[in-house]
N, C-alpha and C positions, 0 to 999 in steps of 0.2 A: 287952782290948788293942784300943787303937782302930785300924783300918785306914787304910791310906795313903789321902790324895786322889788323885782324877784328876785327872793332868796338866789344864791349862786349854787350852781349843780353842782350833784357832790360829785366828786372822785370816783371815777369806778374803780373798785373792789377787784382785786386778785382774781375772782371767783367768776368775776365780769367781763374782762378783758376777754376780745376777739382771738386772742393768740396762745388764751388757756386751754385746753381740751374738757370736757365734763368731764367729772369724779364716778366713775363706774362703782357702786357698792357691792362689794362679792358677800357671799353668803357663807357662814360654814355650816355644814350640816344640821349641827343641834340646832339654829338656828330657821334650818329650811322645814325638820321634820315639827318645830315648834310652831311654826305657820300653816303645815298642813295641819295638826292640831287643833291650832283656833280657827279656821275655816276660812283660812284668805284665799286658799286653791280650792275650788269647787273641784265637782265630778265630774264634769265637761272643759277642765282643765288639765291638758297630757302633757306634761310638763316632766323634766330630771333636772336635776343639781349634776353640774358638769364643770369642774376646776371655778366652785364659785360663784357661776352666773344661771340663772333659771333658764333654760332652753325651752322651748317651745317643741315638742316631738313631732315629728310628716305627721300627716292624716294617710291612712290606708287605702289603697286602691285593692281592688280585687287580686292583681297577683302577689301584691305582698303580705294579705293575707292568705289567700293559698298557698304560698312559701314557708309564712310561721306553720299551719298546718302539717305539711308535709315534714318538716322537718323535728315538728313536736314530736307526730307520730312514730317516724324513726328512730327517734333516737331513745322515746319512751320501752320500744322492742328491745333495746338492750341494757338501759338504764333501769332494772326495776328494781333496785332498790336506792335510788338515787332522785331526788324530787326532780323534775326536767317543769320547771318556770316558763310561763311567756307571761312577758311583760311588768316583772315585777322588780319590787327596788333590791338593790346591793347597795351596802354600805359599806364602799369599799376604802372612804379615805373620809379628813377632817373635813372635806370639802365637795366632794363628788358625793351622789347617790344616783346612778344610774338606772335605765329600767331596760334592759335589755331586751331584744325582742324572745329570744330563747336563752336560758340559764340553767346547767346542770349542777344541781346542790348535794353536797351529801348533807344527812340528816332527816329526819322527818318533820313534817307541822308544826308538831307542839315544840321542836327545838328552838321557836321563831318566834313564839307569841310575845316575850319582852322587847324582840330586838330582829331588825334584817338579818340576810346572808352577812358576811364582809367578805366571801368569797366565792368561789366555781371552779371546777372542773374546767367549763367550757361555758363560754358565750357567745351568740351568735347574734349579728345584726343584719337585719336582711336591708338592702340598700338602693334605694333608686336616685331621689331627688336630695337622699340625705347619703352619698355616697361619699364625696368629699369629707367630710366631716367624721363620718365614720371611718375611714382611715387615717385620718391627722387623729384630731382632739381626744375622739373616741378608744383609736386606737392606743395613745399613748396614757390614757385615764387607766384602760384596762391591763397595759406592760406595766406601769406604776406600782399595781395592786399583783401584780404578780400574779395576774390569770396565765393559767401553763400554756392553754391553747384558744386561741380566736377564727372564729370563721364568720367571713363577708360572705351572703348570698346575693352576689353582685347581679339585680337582674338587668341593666343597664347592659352590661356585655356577655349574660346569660354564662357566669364562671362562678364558682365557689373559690375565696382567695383565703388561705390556709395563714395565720401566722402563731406562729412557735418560736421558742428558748427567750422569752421577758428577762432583759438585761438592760438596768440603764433608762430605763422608762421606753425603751422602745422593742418588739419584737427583732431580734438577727433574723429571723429565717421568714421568707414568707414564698409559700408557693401558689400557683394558679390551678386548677383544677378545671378543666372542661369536662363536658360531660359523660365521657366516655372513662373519664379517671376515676381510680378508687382513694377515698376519704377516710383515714385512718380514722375510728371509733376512740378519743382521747382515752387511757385508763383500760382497754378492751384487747382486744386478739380481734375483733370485728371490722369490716370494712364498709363502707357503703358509696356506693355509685355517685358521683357527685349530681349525675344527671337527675337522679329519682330525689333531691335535693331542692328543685329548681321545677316554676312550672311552666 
């Protein structure tokens, strides 16, 4: 008795084909803070919304946590009445939520309790292994939203990398600062050493 054939294989599907790329799902905002919400991002999840896609944030070594320190410090000396953030979100676009390592907010606490920043004075990202990135992606998230001034705490080449005038999604201006140079205070008459920046 002869056995049935098998069925004939289907068609691959559009979605199948060796020569399609995967469907990347971007996120917007409402979307991402609606997930931290119902608890799909635990607390051992360091994680930002960055043009859409969830990023994974570096884990900290010792100097780049004594980098955010120093430069909290700092800048809390001249900022008092200006909230100086490490690590928390901005809501800077439909799409981005950022967590920068340092953020100068004007406002106080309770001006926050319904809703993020969507902006700063100044943000700061201290940069090792996530240096690349913070001057591409990061950089051009934070020109977007028309942060006035950025500063990289490059410890990779142990420089503070200054960028200013957000035009166009990208900074015009950006300078280098070694240690010996003085760090314009955004918003101030103040200056600071870029070295005592840097550990």
């Amino acid at each position: 008795m002869a056995l049935p054939s098998a069925p004939p294989a289907p068609a691959p599907t559009p979605a199948a084909s060796a020569d399609t790329p995967p469907r990347l799902l971007r996120w917007t905002r409402a979307q991402y803070e609606q997930a931290i919400d119902a608890g799909v991002f635990g607390e051992d999840d360091h994680v930002e919304l960055i043009t859409g896609h969830v990023v994974e944030m570096s884990p900290q070594n010792a100097a780049h946590a004594t980098a955010i320190r120093l430069i909290a410090k700092a800048l809390r000396d001249h900022y008092t009445s200006y909230l100086v953030d490490v690590q928390l979100p901005l809501a800077l676009s439909a799409d981005s939520a950022p967590e920068p390592d340092i953020a100068v907010i004007e406002g106080t606490p309770a001006d926050f309790v319904e809703a993020h920043p969507d902006t700063a004075l100044l943000v700061v990202e201290v940069s090792s292994r996530s240096l690349a990135f913070d001057r591409g992606e990061k950089q051009r998230v934070y020109a977007r939203a028309e942060i006035p001034t950025y500063w990289i705490a490059n410890l990779v080449e142990g420089v503070l990398e200054v960028y200013t005038d957000p035009t166009g999604g990208r900074y015009r201006t950006v300078r280098t600062l070694e240690a010996g140079d003085a760090a314009a205070v955004p918003g101030t008459d103040a200056t600071l050493p870029a070295g005592d920046l840097l550990p």
